[in-house]
C-alpha positions in Angstrom: 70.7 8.3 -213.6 67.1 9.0 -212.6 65.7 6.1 -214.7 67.9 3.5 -213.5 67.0 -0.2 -214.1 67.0 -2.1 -210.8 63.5 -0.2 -210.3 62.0 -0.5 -214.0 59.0 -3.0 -214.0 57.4 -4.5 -217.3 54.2 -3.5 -218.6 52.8 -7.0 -216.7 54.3 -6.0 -213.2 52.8 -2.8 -213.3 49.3 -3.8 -214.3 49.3 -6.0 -211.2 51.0 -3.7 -209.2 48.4 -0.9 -210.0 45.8 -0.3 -207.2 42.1 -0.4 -207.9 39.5 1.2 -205.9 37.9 -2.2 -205.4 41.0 -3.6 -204.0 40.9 -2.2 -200.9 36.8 -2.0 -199.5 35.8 0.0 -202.7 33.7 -2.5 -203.4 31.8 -2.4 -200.3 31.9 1.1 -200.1 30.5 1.5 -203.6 27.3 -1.0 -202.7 27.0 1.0 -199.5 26.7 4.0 -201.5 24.0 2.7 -203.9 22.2 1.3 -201.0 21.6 4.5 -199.5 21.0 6.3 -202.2 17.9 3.7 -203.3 16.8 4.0 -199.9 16.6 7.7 -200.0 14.5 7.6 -203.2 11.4 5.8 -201.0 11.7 3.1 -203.1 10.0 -0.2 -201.8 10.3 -3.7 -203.5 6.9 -4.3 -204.5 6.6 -8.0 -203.8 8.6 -7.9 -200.3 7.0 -9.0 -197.6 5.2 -6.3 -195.2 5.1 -6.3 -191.6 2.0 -7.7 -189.7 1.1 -3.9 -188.8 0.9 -3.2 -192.6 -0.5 -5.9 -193.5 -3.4 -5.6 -191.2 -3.7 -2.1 -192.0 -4.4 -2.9 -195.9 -6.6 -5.2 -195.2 -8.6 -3.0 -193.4 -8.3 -1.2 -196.1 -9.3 -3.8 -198.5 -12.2 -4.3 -196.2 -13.5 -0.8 -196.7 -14.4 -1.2 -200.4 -17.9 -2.3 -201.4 -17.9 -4.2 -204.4 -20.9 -3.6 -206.8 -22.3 -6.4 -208.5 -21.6 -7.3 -212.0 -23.8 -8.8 -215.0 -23.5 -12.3 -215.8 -21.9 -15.4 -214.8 -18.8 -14.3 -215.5 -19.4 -11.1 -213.6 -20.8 -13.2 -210.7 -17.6 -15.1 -210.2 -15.0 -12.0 -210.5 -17.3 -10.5 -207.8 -16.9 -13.6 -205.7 -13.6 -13.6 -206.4 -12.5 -10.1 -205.4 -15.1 -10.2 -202.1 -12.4 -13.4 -201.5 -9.6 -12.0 -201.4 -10.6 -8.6 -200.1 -12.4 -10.2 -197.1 -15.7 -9.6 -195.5 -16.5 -6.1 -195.3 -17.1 -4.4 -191.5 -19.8 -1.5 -191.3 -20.2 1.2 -194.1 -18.1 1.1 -196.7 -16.2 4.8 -197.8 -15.1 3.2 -201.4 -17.0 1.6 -203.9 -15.7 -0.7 -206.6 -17.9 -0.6 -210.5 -16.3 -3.3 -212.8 -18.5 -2.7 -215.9 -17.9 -4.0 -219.3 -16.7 -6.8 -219.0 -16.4 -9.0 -222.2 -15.0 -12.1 -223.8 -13.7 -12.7 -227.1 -13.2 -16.8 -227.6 -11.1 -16.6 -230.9 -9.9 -19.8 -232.9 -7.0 -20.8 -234.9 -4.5 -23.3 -235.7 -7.0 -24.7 -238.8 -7.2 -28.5 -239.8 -8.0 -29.5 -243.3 -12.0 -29.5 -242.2 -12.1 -26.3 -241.6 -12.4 -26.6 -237.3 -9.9 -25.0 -234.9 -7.5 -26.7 -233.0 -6.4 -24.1 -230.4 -8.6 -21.4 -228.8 -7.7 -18.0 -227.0 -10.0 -16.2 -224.8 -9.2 -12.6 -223.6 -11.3 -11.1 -221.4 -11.7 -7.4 -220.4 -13.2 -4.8 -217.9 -13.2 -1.8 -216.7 -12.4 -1.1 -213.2 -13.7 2.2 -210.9 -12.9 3.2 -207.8 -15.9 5.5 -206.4 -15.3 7.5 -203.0 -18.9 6.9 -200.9 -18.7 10.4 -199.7 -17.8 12.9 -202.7 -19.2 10.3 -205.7 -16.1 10.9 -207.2 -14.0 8.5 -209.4 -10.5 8.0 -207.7 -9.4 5.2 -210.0 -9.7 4.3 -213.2 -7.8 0.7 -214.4 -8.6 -1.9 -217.7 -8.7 -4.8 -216.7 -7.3 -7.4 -218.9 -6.4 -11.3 -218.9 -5.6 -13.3 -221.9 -4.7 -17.0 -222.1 -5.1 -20.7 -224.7 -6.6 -23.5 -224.6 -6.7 -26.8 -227.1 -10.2 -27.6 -228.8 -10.4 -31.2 -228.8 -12.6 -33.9 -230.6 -14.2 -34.9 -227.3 -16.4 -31.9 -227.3 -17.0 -32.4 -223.3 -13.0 -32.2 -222.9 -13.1 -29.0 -225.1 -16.1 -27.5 -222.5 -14.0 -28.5 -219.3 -11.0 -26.5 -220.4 -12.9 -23.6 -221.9 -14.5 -23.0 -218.4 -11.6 -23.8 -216.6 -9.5 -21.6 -218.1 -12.6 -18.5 -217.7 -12.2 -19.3 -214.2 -8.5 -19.0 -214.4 -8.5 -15.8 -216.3 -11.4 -13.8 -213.6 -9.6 -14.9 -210.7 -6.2 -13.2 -212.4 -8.6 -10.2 -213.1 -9.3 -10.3 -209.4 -5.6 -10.6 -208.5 -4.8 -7.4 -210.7 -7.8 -5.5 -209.5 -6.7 -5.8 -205.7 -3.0 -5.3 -206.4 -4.4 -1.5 -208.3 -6.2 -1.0 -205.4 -3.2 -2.0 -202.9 -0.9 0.3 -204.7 -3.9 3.3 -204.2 -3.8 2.7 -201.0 -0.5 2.6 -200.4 0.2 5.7 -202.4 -2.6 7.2 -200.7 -1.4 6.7 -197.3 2.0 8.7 -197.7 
């Protein structure tokens, strides 16, 4: 007979006889596959490092945005953050940046028995514009938001000290968001 019994397997020998694709290389071949395939896309991990061409050339490109100045003390140290990490500017600039309305909203909670909070949040917020020098245009428009917490003390000093600390905190993440928009214009702009 056809079906003869010194060839039949049991259900167990055949399942690990069977072949998988990823057995023999599949595996490989199937991460080769998806490699190229993201490559072809353009796509570019945000946070990987660039080469020192690139770099250099952003920051050129960093350096060729004026940055306006901005009302109040808080203003006055978002400026002086973003002309930090920007760098110092070299001749005329084609691109000027408008943060305007920036605000802060301090609110409390967490309640004790006499009526004082125990926790504060702050959020401040902007608005961020990019201006080309030569048309007057807007090119980019961004919110700018940070948010964070901070514990209200009974030493009232201790309570000022981490209010103001965590301001500073919060601008200098404004900054950081502000020049990663304006990295990502650039970038986008360039291809």
């Amino acid at each position: 007979m056809w079906w003869s019994n010194k060839h039949s397997f049991s259900l167990s020998e055949r399942v690990r006889m069977r072949v998988f694709p990823w057995q023999r290389g599949g595996v490989a071949l199937i991460a080769l596959l998806l490699c190229l395939n993201l490559a072809a896309c353009g796509f570019t991990p945000v946070y990987a490092t660039p080469d020192t061409g690139t770099q250099l050339a952003m920051q050129d490109r960093l350096r060729d945005v004026e940055i306006g100045l901005i009302a109040d003390r808080n203003g006055q140290y978002l400026r002086n953050a973003l002309l930090d990490q920007t760098g110092a500017p070299q001749g005329p600039q084609r691109y000027f940046l408008r943060v305007h309305r920036l605000q802060q909203i301090d609110t409390g909670f967490g309640l004790r028995k006499d009526a004082s909070n125990t926790r504060g949040d702050i959020t401040v917020t902007a608005q961020m514009d990019l201006i080309d020098s030569q048309t007057g245009t807007v090119v980019l428009t961004r919110p700018l938001r940070a948010r964070g917490g901070y514990n209200r003390l009974d030493n009232l000093y201790g309570t000022i000290v981490s209010e103001e600390d965590l301001l500073n905190r919060l601008l200098d993440e404004m900054a950081d968001r502000a020049v990663t928009e304006l990295t990502l214009f650039f970038s986008r702009e360039k291809s």
